[in-house]
C-alpha positions as CSV (number, residue, x, y, z in Angstrom):
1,X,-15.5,3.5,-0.4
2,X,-13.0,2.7,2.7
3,X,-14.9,-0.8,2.8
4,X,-13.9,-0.9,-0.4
5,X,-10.3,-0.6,-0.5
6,X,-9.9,-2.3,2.6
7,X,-11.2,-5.2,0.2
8,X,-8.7,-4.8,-2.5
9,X,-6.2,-4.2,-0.2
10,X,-6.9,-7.7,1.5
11,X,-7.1,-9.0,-2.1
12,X,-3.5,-7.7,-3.2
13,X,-2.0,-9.3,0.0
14,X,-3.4,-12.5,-0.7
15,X,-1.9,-12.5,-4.5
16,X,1.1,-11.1,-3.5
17,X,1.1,-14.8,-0.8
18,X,0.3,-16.8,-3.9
19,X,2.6,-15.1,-6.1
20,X,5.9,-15.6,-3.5
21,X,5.9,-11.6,-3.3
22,X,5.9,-9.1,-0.8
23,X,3.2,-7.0,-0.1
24,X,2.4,-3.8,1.9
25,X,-0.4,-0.9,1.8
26,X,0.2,2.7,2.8
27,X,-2.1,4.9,3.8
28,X,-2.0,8.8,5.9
29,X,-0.2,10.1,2.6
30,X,-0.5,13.7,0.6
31,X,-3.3,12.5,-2.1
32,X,-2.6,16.3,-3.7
33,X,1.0,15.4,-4.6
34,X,1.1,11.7,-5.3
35,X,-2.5,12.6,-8.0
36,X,0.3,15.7,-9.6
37,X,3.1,12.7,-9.8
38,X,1.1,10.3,-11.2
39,X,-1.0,12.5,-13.6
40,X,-4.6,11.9,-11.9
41,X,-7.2,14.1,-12.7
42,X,-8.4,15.1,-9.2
43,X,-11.8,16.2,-10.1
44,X,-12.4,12.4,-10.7
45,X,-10.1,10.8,-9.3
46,X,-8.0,10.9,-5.9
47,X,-5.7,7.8,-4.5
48,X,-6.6,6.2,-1.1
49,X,-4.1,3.8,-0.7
50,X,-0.2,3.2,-2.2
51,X,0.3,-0.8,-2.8
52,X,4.4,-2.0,-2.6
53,X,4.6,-5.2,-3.8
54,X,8.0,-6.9,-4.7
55,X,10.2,-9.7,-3.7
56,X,10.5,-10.9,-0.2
57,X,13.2,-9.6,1.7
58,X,15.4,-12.2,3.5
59,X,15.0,-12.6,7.0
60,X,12.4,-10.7,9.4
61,X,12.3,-7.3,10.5
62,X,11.6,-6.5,14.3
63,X,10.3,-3.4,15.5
64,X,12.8,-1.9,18.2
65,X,10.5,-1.7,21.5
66,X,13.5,-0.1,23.6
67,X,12.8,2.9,22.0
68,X,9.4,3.4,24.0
Protein backbone atom coordinates (compact mmCIF):
# COMPACT_ATOMS: atom_id res chain seq x y z
CA UNK A 1 0.00 0.00 0.00
CA UNK A 2 3.03 2.64 0.69
CA UNK A 3 4.17 1.60 -3.02
CA UNK A 4 1.07 2.63 -3.73
CA UNK A 5 0.67 6.08 -2.73
CA UNK A 6 4.16 6.82 -3.35
CA UNK A 7 2.69 6.27 -6.99
CA UNK A 8 -0.16 8.62 -6.77
CA UNK A 9 1.76 10.94 -5.01
CA UNK A 10 4.36 11.09 -7.96
CA UNK A 11 1.28 11.25 -10.23
CA UNK A 12 -0.36 14.40 -8.50
CA UNK A 13 3.06 16.18 -8.72
CA UNK A 14 3.26 15.63 -12.20
CA UNK A 15 -0.47 17.09 -12.98
CA UNK A 16 -0.09 19.64 -10.63
CA UNK A 17 3.53 20.53 -13.35
CA UNK A 18 1.15 20.25 -16.22
CA UNK A 19 -1.53 22.15 -14.78
CA UNK A 20 0.93 25.38 -13.73
CA UNK A 21 -0.03 24.47 -9.96
CA UNK A 22 1.68 23.82 -6.91
CA UNK A 23 2.05 20.70 -5.39
CA UNK A 24 3.09 19.17 -2.02
CA UNK A 25 2.42 15.70 -0.01
CA UNK A 26 2.37 15.51 3.70
CA UNK A 27 2.92 12.65 5.48
CA UNK A 28 3.88 11.86 9.80
CA UNK A 29 0.20 13.32 10.51
CA UNK A 30 -2.64 12.16 13.29
CA UNK A 31 -4.74 9.69 10.75
CA UNK A 32 -7.29 9.54 13.98
CA UNK A 33 -8.19 13.25 13.80
CA UNK A 34 -7.89 14.21 10.11
CA UNK A 35 -10.50 10.51 9.42
CA UNK A 36 -12.98 12.53 12.49
CA UNK A 37 -12.57 15.92 10.31
CA UNK A 38 -13.16 14.59 7.18
CA UNK A 39 -15.91 12.06 8.14
CA UNK A 40 -13.98 8.72 7.21
CA UNK A 41 -15.16 5.63 8.44
CA UNK A 42 -11.99 4.21 9.99
CA UNK A 43 -12.90 0.65 10.04
CA UNK A 44 -12.43 0.95 6.21
CA UNK A 45 -10.84 3.65 5.58
CA UNK A 46 -7.64 5.64 7.09
CA UNK A 47 -5.61 8.57 5.12
CA UNK A 48 -1.94 8.00 4.35
CA UNK A 49 -0.99 11.07 2.84
CA UNK A 50 -2.55 14.95 2.70
CA UNK A 51 -2.03 16.46 -1.02
CA UNK A 52 -1.76 20.68 -1.15
CA UNK A 53 -2.07 21.66 -4.43
CA UNK A 54 -2.72 25.41 -5.48
CA UNK A 55 -1.09 28.14 -7.30
CA UNK A 56 2.58 28.68 -7.40
CA UNK A 57 3.83 30.97 -5.01
CA UNK A 58 6.12 33.74 -6.43
CA UNK A 59 9.67 33.50 -5.96
CA UNK A 60 11.58 30.49 -4.11
CA UNK A 61 11.72 29.57 -0.73
CA UNK A 62 15.21 28.60 0.93
CA UNK A 63 15.59 26.66 3.89
CA UNK A 64 17.73 28.72 6.55
CA UNK A 65 20.96 26.39 7.10
CA UNK A 66 22.35 28.88 9.85
CA UNK A 67 20.01 27.50 12.09
CA UNK A 68 22.01 24.03 12.30
Amino acid sequence: MNAEAGILAQRAYIAASAYSLGCGVLLGFDAHKVSNIVGLDESIESPLLLFLIGQKLSGTTKFDFSFF
